[in-house]
C-alpha positions in Angstrom: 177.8 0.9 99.6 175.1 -1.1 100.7 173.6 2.0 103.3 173.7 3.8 99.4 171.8 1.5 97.6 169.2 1.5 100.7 168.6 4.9 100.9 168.2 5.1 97.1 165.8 2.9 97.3 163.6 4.7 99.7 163.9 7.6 98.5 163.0 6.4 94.7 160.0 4.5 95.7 156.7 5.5 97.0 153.6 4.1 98.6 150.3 4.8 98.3 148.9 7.9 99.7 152.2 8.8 101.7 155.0 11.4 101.2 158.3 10.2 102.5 161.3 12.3 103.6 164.9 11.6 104.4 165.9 13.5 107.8 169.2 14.4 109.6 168.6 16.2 112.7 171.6 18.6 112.3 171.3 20.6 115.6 169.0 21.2 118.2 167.5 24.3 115.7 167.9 23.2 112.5 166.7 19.8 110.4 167.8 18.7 106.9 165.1 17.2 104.7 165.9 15.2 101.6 162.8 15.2 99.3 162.2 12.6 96.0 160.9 15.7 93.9 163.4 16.8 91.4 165.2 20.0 91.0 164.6 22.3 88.3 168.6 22.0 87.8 169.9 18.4 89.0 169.1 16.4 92.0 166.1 16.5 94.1 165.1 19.1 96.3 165.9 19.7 100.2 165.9 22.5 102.8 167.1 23.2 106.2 164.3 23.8 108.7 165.1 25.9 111.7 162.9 26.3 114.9 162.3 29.6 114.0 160.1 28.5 110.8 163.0 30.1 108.5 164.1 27.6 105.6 167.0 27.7 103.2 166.3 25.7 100.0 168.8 22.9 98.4 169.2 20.5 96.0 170.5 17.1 96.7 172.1 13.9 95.1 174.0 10.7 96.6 177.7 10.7 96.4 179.5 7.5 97.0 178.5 7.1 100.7 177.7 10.7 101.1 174.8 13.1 100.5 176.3 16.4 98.9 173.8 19.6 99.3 174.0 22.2 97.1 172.7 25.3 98.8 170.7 28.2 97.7 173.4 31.2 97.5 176.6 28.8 96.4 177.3 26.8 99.4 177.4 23.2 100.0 177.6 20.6 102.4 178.2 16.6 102.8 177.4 14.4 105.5 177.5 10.4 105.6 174.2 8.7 103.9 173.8 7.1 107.4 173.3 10.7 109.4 169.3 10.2 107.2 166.6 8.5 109.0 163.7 8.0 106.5 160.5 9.5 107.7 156.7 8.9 105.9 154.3 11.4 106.4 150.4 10.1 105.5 148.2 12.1 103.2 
């Protein structure tokens, strides 16, 4: 619960002039990115990034201990909150 709150945390605040991210590395071709911007729907928006520059859209929330990801299309996935590493990219 505690991981939770964290992530929450760094995902709801911001700093000055920096955009920050949640990652998962989910294979060695694809990424998952958590972004703080909302979804038109509910949630807040993510894709998949493969090598290949391709990206499927998402949206996101936190579920107990797990991030479930809504995908483009129907599908969705959950991983553990802990699989994120938060990453800041500078303006």
């Amino acid at each position: 619960m505690k991981t939770l709150f964290a992530l929450l945390l760094l995902v709801i605040s911001s700093y000055a002039n920096a955009i920050e991210y949640m990652v998962m590395q989910y294979n060695d071709n694809v990424r998952i990115v958590l972004s703080k911007e909302k979804c038109d729907d509910k949630g807040f928006k993510a894709v998949a990034q493969r090598k290949d520059n391709q990206v499927l859209k998402a949206c996101w929330s936190a579920n107990v201990n797990k991030i479930h990801i809504q995908w483009e299309g129907g599908d969705f996935s959950e991983f553990p909150v802990d699989e994120f590493e938060p990453v800041e990219i500078k303006e």
